[in-house]
C-alpha positions as CSV (number, residue, x, y, z in Angstrom):
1,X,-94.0,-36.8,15.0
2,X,-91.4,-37.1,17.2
3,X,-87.5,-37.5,15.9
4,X,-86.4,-35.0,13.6
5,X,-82.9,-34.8,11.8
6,X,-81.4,-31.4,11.2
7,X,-78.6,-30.0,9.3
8,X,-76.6,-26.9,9.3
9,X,-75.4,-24.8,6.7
10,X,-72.4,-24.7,3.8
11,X,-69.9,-22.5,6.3
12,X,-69.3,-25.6,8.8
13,X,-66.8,-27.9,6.1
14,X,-64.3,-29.2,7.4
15,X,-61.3,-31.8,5.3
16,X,-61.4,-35.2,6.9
17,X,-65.3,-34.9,7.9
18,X,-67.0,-38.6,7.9
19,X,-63.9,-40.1,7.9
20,X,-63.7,-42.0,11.0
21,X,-67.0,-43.6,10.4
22,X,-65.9,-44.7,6.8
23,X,-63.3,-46.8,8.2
24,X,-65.9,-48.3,10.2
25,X,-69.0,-49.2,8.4
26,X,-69.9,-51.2,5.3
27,X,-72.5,-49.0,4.6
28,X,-70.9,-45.2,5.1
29,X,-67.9,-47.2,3.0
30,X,-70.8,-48.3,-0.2
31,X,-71.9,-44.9,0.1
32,X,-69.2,-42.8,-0.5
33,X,-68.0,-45.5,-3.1
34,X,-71.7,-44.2,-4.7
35,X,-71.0,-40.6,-4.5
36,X,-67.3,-41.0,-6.2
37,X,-69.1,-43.0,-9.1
38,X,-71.3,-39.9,-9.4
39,X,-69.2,-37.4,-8.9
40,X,-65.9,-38.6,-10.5
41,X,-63.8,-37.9,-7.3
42,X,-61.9,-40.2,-5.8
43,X,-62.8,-40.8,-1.9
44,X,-59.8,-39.9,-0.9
45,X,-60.3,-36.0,-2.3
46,X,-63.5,-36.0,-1.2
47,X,-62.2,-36.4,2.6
48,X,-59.2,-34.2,2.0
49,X,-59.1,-31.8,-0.2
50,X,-58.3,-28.3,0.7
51,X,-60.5,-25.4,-0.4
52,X,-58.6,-22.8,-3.4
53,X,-58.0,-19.3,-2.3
54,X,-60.7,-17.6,-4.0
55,X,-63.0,-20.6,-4.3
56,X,-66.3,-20.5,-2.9
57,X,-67.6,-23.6,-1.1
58,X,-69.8,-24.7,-3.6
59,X,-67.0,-24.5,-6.8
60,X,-64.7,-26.9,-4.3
61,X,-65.1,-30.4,-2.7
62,X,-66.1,-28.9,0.1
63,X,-70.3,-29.2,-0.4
64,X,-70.0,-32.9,-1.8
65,X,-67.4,-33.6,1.7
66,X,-70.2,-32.5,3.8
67,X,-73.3,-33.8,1.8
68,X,-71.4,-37.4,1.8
69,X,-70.6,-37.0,5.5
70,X,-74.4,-36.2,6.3
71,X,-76.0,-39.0,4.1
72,X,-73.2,-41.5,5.6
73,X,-74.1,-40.6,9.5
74,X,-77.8,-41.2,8.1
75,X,-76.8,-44.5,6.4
76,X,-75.4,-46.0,9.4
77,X,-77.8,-44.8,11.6
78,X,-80.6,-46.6,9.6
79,X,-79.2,-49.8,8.7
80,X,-76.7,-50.2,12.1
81,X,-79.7,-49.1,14.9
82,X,-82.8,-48.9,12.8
83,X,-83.1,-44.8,13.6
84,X,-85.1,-43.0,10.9
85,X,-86.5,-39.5,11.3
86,X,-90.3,-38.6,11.1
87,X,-89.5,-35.2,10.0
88,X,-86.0,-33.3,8.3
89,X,-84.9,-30.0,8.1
90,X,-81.8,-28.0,7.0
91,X,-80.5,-24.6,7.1
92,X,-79.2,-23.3,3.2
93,X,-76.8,-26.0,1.7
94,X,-78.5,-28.1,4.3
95,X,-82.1,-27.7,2.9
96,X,-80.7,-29.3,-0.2
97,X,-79.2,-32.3,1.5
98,X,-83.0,-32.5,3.9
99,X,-85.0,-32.9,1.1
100,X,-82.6,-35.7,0.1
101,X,-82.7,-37.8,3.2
102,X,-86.6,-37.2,2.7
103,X,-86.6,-38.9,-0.8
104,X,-88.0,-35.9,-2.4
105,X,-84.5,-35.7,-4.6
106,X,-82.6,-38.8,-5.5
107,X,-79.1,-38.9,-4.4
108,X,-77.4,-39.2,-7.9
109,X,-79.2,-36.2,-8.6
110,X,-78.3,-33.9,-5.9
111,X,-74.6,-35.0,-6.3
112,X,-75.1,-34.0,-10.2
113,X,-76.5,-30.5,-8.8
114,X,-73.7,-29.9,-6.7
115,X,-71.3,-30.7,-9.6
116,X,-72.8,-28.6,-11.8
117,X,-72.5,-25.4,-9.2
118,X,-68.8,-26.2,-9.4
119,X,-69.4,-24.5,-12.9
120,X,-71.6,-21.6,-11.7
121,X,-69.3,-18.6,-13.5
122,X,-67.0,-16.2,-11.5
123,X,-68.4,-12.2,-11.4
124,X,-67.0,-10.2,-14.6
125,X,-63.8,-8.4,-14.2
126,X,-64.0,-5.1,-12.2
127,X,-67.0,-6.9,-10.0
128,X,-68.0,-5.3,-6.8
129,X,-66.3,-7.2,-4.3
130,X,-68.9,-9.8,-2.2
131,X,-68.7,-11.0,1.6
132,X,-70.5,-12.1,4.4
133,X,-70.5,-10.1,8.3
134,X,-71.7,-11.5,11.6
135,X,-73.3,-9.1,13.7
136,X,-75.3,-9.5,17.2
137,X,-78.1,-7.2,17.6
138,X,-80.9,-6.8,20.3
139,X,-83.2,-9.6,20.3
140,X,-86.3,-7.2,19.3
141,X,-84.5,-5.0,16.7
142,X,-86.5,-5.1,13.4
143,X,-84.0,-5.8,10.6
144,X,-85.7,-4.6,8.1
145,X,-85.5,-0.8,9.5
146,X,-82.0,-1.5,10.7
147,X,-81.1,-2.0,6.6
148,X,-83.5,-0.2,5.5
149,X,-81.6,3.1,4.2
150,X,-78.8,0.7,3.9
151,X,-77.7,0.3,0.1
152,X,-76.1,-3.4,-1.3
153,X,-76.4,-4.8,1.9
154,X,-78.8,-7.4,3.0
155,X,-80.0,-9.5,5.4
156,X,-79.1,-13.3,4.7
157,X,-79.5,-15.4,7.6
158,X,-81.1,-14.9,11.1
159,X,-79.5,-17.4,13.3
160,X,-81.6,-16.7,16.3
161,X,-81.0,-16.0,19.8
162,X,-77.3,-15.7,21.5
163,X,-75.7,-15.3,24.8
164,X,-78.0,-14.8,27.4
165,X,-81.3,-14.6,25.0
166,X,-81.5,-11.3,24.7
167,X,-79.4,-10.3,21.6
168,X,-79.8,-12.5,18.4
169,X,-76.6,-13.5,15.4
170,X,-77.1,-12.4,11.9
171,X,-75.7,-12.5,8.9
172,X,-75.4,-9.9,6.7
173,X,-74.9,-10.5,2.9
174,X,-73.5,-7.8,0.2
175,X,-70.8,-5.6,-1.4
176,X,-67.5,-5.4,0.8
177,X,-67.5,-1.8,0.7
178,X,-70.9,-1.5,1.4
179,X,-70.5,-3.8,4.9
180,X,-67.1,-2.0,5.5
181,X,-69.1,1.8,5.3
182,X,-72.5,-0.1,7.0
183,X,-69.9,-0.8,9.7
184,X,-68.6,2.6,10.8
185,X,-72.0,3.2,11.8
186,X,-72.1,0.7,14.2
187,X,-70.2,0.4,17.2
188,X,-66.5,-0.1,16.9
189,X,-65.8,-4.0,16.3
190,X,-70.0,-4.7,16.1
191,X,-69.6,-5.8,12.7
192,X,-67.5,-8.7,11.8
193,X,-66.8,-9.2,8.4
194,X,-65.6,-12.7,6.8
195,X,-62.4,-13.2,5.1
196,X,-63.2,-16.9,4.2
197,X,-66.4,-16.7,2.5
198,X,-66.5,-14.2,-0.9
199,X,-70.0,-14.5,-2.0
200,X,-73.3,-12.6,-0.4
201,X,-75.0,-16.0,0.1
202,X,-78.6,-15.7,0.4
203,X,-79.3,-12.1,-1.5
204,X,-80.3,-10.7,-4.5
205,X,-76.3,-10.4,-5.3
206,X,-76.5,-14.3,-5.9
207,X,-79.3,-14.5,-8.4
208,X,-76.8,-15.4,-10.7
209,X,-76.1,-18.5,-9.4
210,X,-80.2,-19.0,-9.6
211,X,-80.2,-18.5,-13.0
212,X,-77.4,-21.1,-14.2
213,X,-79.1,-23.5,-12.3
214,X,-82.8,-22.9,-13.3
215,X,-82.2,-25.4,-16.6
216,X,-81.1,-28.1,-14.8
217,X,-83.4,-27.4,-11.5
218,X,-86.4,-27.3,-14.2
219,X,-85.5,-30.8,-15.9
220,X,-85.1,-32.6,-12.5
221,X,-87.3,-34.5,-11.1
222,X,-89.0,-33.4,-7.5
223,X,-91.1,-36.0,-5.6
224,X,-93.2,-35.2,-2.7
225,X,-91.3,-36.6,0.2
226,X,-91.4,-39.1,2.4
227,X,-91.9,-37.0,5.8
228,X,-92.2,-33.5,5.7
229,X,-89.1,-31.0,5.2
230,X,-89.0,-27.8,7.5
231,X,-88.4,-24.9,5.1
232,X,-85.6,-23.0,6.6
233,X,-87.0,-19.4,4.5
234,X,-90.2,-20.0,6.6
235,X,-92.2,-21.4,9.4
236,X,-93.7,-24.1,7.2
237,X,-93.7,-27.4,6.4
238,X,-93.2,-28.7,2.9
239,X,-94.8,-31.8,1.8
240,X,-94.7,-31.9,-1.9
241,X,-92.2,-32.2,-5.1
242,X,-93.0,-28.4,-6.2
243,X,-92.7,-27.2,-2.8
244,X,-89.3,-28.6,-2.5
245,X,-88.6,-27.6,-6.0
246,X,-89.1,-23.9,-5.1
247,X,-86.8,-24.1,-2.0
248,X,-83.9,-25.1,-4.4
249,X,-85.0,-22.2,-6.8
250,X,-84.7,-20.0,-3.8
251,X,-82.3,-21.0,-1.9
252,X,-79.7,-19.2,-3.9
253,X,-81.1,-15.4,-3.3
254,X,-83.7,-15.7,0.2
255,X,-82.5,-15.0,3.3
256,X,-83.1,-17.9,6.1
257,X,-84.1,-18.2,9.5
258,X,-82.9,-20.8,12.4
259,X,-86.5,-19.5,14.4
260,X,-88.8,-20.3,11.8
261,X,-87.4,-23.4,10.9
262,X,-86.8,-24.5,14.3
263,X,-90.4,-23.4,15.0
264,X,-91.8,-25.6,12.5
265,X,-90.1,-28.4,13.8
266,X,-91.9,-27.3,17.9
267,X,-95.5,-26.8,16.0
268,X,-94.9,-30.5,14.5
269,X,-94.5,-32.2,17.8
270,X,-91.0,-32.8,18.1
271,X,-89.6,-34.1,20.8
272,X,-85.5,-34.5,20.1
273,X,-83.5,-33.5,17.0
274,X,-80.5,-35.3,15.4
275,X,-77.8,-32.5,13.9
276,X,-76.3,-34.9,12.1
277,X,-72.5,-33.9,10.2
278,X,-70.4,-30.8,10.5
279,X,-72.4,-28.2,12.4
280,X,-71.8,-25.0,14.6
281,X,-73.9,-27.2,16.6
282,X,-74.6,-24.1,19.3
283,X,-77.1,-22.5,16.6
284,X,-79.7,-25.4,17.1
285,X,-79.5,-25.5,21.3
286,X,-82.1,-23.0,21.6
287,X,-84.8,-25.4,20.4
288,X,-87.5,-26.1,23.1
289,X,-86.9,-30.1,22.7
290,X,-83.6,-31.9,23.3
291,X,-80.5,-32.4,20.3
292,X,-78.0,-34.3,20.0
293,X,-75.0,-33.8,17.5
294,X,-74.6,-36.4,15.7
295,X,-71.2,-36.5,13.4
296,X,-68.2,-39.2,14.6
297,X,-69.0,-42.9,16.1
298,X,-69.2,-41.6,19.6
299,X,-71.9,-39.2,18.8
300,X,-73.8,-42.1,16.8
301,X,-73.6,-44.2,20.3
302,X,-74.8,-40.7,21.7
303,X,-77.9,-40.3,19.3
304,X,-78.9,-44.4,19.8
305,X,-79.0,-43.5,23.9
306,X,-80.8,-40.8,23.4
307,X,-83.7,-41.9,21.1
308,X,-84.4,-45.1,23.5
309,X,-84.1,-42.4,26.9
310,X,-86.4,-40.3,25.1
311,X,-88.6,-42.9,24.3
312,X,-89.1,-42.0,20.9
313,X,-91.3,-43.5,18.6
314,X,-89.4,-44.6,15.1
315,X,-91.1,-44.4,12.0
316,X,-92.7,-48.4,11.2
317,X,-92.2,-49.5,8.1
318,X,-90.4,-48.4,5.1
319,X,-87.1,-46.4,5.9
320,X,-87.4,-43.4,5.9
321,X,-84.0,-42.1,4.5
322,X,-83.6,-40.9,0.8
């Protein structure tokens, strides 16, 4: 295989994301005019509306913005240039949206998930606080020791390497107090904890939100998809309905990894990757082929240049977009 499309996380949303292309193609315009039908939100929210104080991405506008942003970059790229990828991968929310573009989920029925975590139920009252911290470790430093006397915190994403390649990003998911007292240990500053994002994403603190959703993730239907989907949990490639079903079960409560899923895409044969919508587009650079970030009409003008200086191959055939 040779072009691959990848997409970042939930933490990269931004209000007004896939607007410019909107206002420029048919097709990005039919498909948000799809996703409102779906969704019951009017376009215009979708592109603008702000994020509640003490609303997590996924209860707000915020997933659906950046889903319809990703699947209208894909839409133009296929029907304006004929680009379609021979492999897809995402990292956490974007896993969701990858098996999507793969035609392992159909769209109606990922924008119906999404609304339905809009209902996932707050914590009861008196709660331990949740949040998210960013810290940089050496590149060799086992995590697992690092946390393991550690109590209600855990490790949630590895992002990879950072800098000069010899320290690596993670994120760290679990009670505030517990990050705040995990912090004093560290260096002073080493730990920086989020003020924006109130949920451990990616623990055992969110199996919760695994559990309202195992209903509706058991009565949908999961097809095997098109071209494979790089799990983002680990260095594999899935390439049927169940598989894909179990990375939405998980996706919740497992930790991910921008290495493994990154290394997938290497022992597949790529050759350039497509980071197509909002992204924190540094976390992908590290790859041993070529991407491109792919989000307003410049970029798409980028990504065409790109695949025909590469010389990639494109898929024959049927498109290969969900």
């Amino acid at each position: 295989m040779t072009l691959a499309y990848i997409l970042d996380g939930g933490m990269n949303d931004q209000p007004g994301a896939g607007a410019e292309l909107y206002e420029l193609f048919p097709s990005v315009q039919q498909t948000y005019a799809d996703i409102a039908q779906w969704t019951g939100i009017e376009v215009d929210r979708i592109f603008h509306e702000q994020r509640q104080p003490g609303q997590e991405h996924r209860q707000g506008v915020g997933a659906i913005r950046q889903a319809a942003a990703v699947l209208g970059i894909a839409d133009v790229l296929a029907a304006e240039y004929g680009i379609t990828p021979a492999a897809v991968s995402g990292l956490s929310f974007g896993a969701l949206v990858s098996a999507t573009l793969a035609g392992a989920v159909e769209r109606q029925d990922l924008f119906t998930l999404l609304m339905r975590l809009r209902e996932v139920p707050a914590p009861p009252p008196g709660s331990p606080r949740q949040a998210v911290a960013m810290l940089r470790i050496p590149f060799d430093t086992d995590t697992a020791a690092l946390l393991a006397d550690v109590n209600d915190v855990y490790l949630s994403a590895d992002l990879g390497r950072v800098g000069n390649g010899n320290e690596r990003m993670v994120l760290l998911g679990g009670y505030r107090t517990a990050l705040d007292h995990f912090g004093t240990t560290l260096p002073a500053g080493a730990l920086h904890v989020s003020e924006d994002h109130g949920a451990a994403f990616h623990s055992p603190l969110q199996q919760h939100v695994s559990d309202f959703l195992a209903p509706r993730l058991d009565a949908m239907t999961f097809k095997d998809p098109r071209v494979p989907v790089h799990s983002c949990m680990e260095r594999k490639a899935l390439t049927t309905g169940e598989e894909i079903r179990d990375l939405f079960r998980r996706n919740p409560t497992d930790p991910v990894n921008v290495a493994d899923m990154i290394g997938s895409l290497e022992d597949a044969g790529t050759e350039l990757g497509l980071v197509l919508g909002p992204a924190a587009f540094g976390t992908f650079q590290s790859a041993s082929f070529p991407v491109v970030h792919v989000e307003s009409p410049d970029h798409v003008f980028e990504a065409m240049t790109a695949v025909y200086d590469f010389g990639i191959e494109l898929p024959a055939g049927e498109t290969v977009v969900g």
